[in-house]
C-alpha positions in Angstrom: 78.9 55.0 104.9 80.8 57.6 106.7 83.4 57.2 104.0 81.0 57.3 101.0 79.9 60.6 102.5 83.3 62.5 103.1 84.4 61.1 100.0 81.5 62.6 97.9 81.9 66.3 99.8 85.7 65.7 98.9 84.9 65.2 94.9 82.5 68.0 94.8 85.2 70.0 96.8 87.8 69.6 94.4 85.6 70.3 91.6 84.7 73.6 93.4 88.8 74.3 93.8 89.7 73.3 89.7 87.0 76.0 88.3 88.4 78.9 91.1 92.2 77.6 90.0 91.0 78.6 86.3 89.2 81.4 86.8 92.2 82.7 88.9 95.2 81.9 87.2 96.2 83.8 84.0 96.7 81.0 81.1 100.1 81.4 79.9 99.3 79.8 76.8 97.4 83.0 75.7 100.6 85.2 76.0 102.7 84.9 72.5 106.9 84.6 73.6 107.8 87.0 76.4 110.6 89.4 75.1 113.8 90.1 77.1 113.7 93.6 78.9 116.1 95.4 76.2 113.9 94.1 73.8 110.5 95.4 75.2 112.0 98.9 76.7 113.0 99.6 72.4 109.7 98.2 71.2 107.8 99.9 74.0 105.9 103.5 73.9 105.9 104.7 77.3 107.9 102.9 80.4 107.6 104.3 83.7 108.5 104.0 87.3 105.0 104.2 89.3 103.9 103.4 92.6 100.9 101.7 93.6 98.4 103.8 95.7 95.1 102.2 95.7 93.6 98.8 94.1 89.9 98.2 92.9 88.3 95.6 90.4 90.0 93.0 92.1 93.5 94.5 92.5 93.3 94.3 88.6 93.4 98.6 88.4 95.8 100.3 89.9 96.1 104.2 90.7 99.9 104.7 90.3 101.9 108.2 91.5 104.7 108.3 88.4 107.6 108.7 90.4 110.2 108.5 86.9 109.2 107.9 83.1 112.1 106.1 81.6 111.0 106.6 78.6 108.1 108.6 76.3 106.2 112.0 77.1 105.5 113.8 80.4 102.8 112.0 82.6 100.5 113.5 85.2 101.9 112.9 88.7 98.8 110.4 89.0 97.4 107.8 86.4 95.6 104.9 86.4 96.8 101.4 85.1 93.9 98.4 83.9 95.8 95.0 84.3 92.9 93.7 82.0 91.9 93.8 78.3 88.3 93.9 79.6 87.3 96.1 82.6 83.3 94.7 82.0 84.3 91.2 82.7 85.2 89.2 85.9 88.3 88.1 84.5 90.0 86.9 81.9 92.9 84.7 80.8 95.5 87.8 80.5 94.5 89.5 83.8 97.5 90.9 86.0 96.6 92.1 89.0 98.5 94.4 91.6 99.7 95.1 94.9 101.2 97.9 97.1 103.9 99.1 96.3 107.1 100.3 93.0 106.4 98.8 90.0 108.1 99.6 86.4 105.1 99.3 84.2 105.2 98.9 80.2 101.8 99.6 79.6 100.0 98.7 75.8 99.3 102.0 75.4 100.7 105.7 75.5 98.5 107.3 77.4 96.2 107.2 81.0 94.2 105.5 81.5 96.9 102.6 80.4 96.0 99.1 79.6 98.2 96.3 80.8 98.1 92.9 81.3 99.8 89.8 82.0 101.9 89.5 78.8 103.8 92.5 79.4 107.2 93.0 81.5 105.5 95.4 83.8 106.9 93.9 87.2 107.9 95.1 90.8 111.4 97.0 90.8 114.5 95.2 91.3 118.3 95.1 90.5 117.5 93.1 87.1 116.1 96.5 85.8 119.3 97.9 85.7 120.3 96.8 82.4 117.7 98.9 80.9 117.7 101.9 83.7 118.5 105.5 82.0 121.8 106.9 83.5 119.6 110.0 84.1 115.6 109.9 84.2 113.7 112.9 84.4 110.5 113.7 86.8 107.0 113.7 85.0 106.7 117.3 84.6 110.3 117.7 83.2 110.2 115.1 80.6 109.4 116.5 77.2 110.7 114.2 74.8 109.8 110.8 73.5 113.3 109.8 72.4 114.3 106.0 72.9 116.5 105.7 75.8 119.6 103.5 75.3 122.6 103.0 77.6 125.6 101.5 78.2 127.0 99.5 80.7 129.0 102.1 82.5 125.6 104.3 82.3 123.5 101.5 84.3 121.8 103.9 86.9 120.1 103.0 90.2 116.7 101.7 90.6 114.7 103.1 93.0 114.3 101.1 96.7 110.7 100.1 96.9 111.0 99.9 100.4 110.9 103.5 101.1 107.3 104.2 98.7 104.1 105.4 100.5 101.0 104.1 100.4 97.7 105.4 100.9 97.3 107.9 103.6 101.3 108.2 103.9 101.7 104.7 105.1 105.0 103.2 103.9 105.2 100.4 101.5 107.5 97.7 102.4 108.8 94.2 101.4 111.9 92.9 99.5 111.4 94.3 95.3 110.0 90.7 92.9 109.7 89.6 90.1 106.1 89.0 89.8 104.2 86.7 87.2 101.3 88.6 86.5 97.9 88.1 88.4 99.7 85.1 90.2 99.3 85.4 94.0 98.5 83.0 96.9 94.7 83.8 96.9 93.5 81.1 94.9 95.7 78.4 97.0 93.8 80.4 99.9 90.5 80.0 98.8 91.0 76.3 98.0 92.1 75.4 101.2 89.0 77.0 102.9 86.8 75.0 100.6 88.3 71.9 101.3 88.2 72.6 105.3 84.7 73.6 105.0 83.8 70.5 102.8 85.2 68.2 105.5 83.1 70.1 108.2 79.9 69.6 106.4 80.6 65.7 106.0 81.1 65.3 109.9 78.1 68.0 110.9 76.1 65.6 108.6 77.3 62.4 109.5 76.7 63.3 113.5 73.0 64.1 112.0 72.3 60.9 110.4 69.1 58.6 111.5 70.1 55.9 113.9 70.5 52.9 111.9 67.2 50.5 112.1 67.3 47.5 113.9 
């Protein structure tokens, strides 16, 4: 009986787990063939070196101090980046969401607020950016131009440590620069295990609960 029960809790535990594993996960089915980097930085509008200050709506919006726009017009020193197609809906397939810290961002559109989303090469800084860095970038208020940026090998410039952003209130941002998947983090693997943990508790509480059995 006991195993009827535990098994039972398990099933509808798992069930519980597949639907948060769906909701949580972006379907990378929906996104059409990812271009390389030289590829996107020529096709794209506006690409910009930002760092992540604070997260709402689910880490999916992100308020981002431009540190260096790589390429397209001047940006305010602050702007605000949507990792979603749809801000009124709990998620979708496409979602990306953020965390602390230097991303390079190539956002949909040209102007803040921008949209983003998983499909997109915006990732967290990191040596493979080089191939597309600017040999010299400007600051937000100095750019003027929206020229396309090319370079050269010998004009590969450096990318910016990650490790030495601020965060909110001043606090510094560290951890080693990604490659991140959009919207994939360890939450969802989190939440699962809690569910099944907490399944197995309910089957013992109840077990220890059942009637004595009838002579």
């Amino acid at each position: 009986m006991f195993v009827r029960l535990v098994s039972r809790v398990v099933v509808s535990a798992l069930l519980v787990v597949g639907a948060v594993t769906l909701v949580s996960q972006p379907a990378l089915a929906s996104c059409a063939e990812i271009p390389d980097l030289e590829t996107a930085f020529a096709d794209a509008e506006v690409v910009f070196i930002g760092v992540v200050t604070e997260l709402s709506n689910g880490n999916r919006t992100a308020e981002m101090q431009v540190e260096e726009v790589w390429k397209g017009p001047a940006l305010p020193e602050t702007v605000t980046v949507n990792g979603t197609p749809d801000l009124s809906s709990g998620a979708t397939s496409v979602d990306r969401t953020y965390e602390l810290g230097t991303y390079i961002v190539f956002p949909v559109n040209s102007t803040s607020p921008f949209e983003d989303n998983a499909c997109t090469l915006t990732q967290r800084t990191s040596a493979a950016l080089d191939v597309i860095a600017p040999n010299s970038v400007e600051t937000p208020e100095a750019v003027t131009t929206g020229d396309v940026v090319t370079t050269t090998s010998a004009d590969v410039g450096a990318i910016q440590d990650p490790g030495t952003a601020e965060g909110p209130e001043g606090q510094p941002v560290t951890g080693e620069p990604v490659l991140v998947s959009g919207g994939t983090n360890l939450t969802p693997i989190v939440v699962s295990a809690l569910i099944i943990i907490a399944a197995l508790g309910i089957a013992i509480v109840l077990w220890r609960r059942r009637p004595a059995d009838r002579t």
